[in-house]
N, C-alpha and C positions, 0 to 999 in steps of 0.2 A: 788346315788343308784337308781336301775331301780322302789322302792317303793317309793320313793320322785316323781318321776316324776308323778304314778300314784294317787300319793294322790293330788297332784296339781290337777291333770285331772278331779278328782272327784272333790275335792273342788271348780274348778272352774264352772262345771257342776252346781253344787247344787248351786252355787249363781244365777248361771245366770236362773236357774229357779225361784228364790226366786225373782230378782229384776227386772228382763229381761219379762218373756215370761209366767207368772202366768195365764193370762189370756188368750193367744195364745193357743188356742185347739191344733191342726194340730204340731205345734210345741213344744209345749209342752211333748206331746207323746212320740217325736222322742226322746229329751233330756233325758228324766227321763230314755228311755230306757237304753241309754248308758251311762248314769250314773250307773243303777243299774249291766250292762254286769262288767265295770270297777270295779265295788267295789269287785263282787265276782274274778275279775282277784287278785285284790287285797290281798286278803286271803289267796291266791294260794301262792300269789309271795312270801310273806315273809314264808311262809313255804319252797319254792323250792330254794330261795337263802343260804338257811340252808345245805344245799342236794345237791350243786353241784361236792362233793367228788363223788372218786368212778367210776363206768360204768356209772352213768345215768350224769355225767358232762357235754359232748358235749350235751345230748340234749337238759338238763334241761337249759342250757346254750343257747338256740336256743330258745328253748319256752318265755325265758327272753327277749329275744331280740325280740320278734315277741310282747309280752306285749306293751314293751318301744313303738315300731312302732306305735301299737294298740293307746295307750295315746295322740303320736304327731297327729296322725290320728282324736282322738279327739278335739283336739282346729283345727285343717281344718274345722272339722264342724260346731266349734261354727263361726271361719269367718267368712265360706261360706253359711254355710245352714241358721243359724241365721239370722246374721246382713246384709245379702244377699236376703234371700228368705223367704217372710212371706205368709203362701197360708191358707186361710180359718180363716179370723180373723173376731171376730163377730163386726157388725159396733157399736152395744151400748158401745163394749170395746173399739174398735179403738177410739171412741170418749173420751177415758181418759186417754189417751197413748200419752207422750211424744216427739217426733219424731227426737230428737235432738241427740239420740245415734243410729240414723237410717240413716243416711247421706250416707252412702253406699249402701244401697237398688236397689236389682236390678229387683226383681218383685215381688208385693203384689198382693195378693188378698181377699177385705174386702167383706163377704156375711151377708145374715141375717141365723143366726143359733137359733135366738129367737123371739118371738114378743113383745117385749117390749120398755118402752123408758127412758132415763136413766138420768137423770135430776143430774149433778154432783153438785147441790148445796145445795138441800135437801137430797142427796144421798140416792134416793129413785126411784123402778122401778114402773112407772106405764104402762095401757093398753093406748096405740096410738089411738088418738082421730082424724076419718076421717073428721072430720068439723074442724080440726087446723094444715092444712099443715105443714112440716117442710121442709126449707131449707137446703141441704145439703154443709155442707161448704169444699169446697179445701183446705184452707187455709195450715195445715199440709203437704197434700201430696204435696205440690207445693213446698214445700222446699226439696222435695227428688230430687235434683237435677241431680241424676244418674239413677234414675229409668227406666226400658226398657220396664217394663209389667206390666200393670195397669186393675187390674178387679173389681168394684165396682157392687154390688146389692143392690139397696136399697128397704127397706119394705114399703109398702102404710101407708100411706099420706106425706111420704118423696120427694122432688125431686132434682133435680138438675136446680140449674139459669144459668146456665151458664155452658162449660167448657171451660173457655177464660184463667183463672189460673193456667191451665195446662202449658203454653205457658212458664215457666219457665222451664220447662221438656223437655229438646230439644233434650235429648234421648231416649224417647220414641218411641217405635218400635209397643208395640202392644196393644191396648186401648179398654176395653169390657164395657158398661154401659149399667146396666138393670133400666131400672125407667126411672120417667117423664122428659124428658129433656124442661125447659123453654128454651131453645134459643140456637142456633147453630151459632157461630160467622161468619161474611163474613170473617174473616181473620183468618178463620181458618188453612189455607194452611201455614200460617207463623206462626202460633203460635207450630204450632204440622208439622215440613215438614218432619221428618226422619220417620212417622207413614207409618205402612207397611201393617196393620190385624188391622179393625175397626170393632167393633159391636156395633148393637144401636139395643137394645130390649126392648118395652113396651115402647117407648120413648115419645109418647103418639106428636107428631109432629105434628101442622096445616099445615104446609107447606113445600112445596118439600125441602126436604135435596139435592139433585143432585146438586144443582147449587152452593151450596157449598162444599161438596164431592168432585166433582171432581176435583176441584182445588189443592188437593193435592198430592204433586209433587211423590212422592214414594208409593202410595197407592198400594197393588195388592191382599188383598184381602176385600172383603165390605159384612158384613152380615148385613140383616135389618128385624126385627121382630114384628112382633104382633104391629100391626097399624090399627088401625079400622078408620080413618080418611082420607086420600092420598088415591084420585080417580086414579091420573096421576101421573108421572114420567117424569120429562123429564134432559135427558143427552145431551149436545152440543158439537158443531164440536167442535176436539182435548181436550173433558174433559176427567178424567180417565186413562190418557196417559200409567200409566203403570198395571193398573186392569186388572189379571189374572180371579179369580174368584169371582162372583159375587151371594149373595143367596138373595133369596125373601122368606118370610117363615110368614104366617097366615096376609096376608093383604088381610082381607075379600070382601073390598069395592074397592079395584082397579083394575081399568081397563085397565089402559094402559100404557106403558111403549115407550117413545118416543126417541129412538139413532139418533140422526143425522148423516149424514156420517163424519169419522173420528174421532170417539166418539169410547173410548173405545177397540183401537186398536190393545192391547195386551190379548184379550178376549181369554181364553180357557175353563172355564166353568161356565156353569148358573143350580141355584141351583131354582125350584119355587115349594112350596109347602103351600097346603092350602091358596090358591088363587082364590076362587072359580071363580070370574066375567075375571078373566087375561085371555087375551091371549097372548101368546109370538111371537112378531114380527117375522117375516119371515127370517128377516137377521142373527137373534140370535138363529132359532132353533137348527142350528147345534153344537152349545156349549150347548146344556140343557142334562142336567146330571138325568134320570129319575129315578137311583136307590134309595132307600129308608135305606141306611145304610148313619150314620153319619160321617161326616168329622172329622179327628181327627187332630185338630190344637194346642197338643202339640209339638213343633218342634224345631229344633235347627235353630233359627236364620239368623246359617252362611250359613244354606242350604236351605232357606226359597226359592230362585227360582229353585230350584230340587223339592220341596216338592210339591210346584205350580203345575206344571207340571203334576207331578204323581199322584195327585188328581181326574185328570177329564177322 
């Protein structure tokens, strides 16, 4: 009966909020909705499967059948959107979450939605104390093996040591981290080589990122943000080989941005904003983009060098 199948659909709903996704804001949302769509389908249904005598049989009969669809339509979502797609998850929760029924994941993103800090042993919230750093640990995401899009925010006095653990991720496509980065590996090109759209924001950097960036072989697009440190830049013959676009955005203190020739050879747009001391080389002015609307790099993937393109 097409009421078996929706009671499934619900009762699978409501567990998977119960055991699954309690904590997931963004997710959370979406489930309860269509849980609560299907229940009231539900109330319907056993009344109209009563009622399909008569004139109204074909259509009651139709609307039946569009239910049933509605249901199977439900667990696609818990697949896909679920055990697939986690966006806006607070990092105090990510930090008591499981990861082991996540092995599918194909893009998270963990923000601060609080300011607090979540000690799972006293299980107790307190205020983040900027005199007692935290280390922020990969450990979890690194076994998401499938993962393609990875966005981390972390709150102050949190940072990141490393992201050398990512290197287990060798399907990552597109990597956004806001906070302190301690150290950007040389061998980052092989740890992360299918990485396509990098961001590094507030990364808080002593030292040129370039001569590590470019090293990576599929790179094309590079945002780098809020750097109060990095005077220079410098980019080397044949680095960047396939960077399309390229943004600079609130690096108060630099000066100068050095391309060698052959550097950056598939360049079509430059992004520089809140730069004040910069000037943009002479070779680069013709890629500088001086509009003041935002890039929007939600995109599909398969059409990431169309998208390219059509940006600048």
């Amino acid at each position: 009966m097409v009421d078996a199948i929706v009671s499934f659909a619900v009762e699978r709903l409501g567990d998977l909020l119960i055991r699954e996704v309690t904590s997931l804001q963004g997710v959370k949302d979406e489930v309860e909705w269509l849980k609560n769509e299907l229940g009231r389908m539900q109330c319907f249904l056993q009344d109209a499967e009563e009622k399909q005598g008569g004139d109204n049989r074909q259509a009651i009969g139709k609307w039946i059948k569009d239910v049933k669809d509605v249901a199977y339509d439900a667990e696609d979502v818990i697949d896909t959107f679920i055990l697939k797609t986690l966006k806006f998850v607070d990092i105090y929760e990510w930090i008591t979450i499981n990861p082991v029924n996540l092995i599918n994941l194909r893009e998270l993103r963990i923000t601060t939605l609080s300011k607090r800090d979540f000690n799972p042993q006293k299980q107790s919230k307190t205020t983040l104390s900027e005199e007692e750093p935290k280390e922020f640990t990969w450990d979890p995401i690194a076994s998401l093996t499938n993962l393609q899009s990875l966005s981390v925010d972390l709150p102050s006095p949190m940072y990141f040591p490393s992201i050398q653990p990512l290197s287990n991720c060798q399907h990552l496509l597109q990597l956004m981290i806001y906070g302190r980065v301690e150290n950007l590996p040389e061998q980052m090109h092989e740890y992360l080589p299918n990485l396509k759209y990098l961001k590094l924001e507030n990364s808080q950097l002593m030292r040129d990122p370039m001569p590590t960036l470019e090293k990576l072989p599929n790179l094309m697009i590079l945002e780098l943000a809020s750097n109060d440190d990095l005077k220079k830049l410098i980019c080397t013959a044949n680095g960047f080989a396939q960077l399309e676009i390229l943004t600079l955005d609130q690096f108060y203190y630099l000066e100068e941005l050095e391309v060698e020739e052959e550097a950056m050879p598939m360049l079509r747009g430059l992004r520089v904003v809140c730069c004040d001391k910069f000037t943009v080389p002479e070779r680069l002015r013709s890629f500088l983009d001086s509009s003041n609307s935002d890039w929007d790099l939600d995109w599909d993937w398969a059409k990431l060098p169309r998208f390219a393109r059509m940006r600048i």
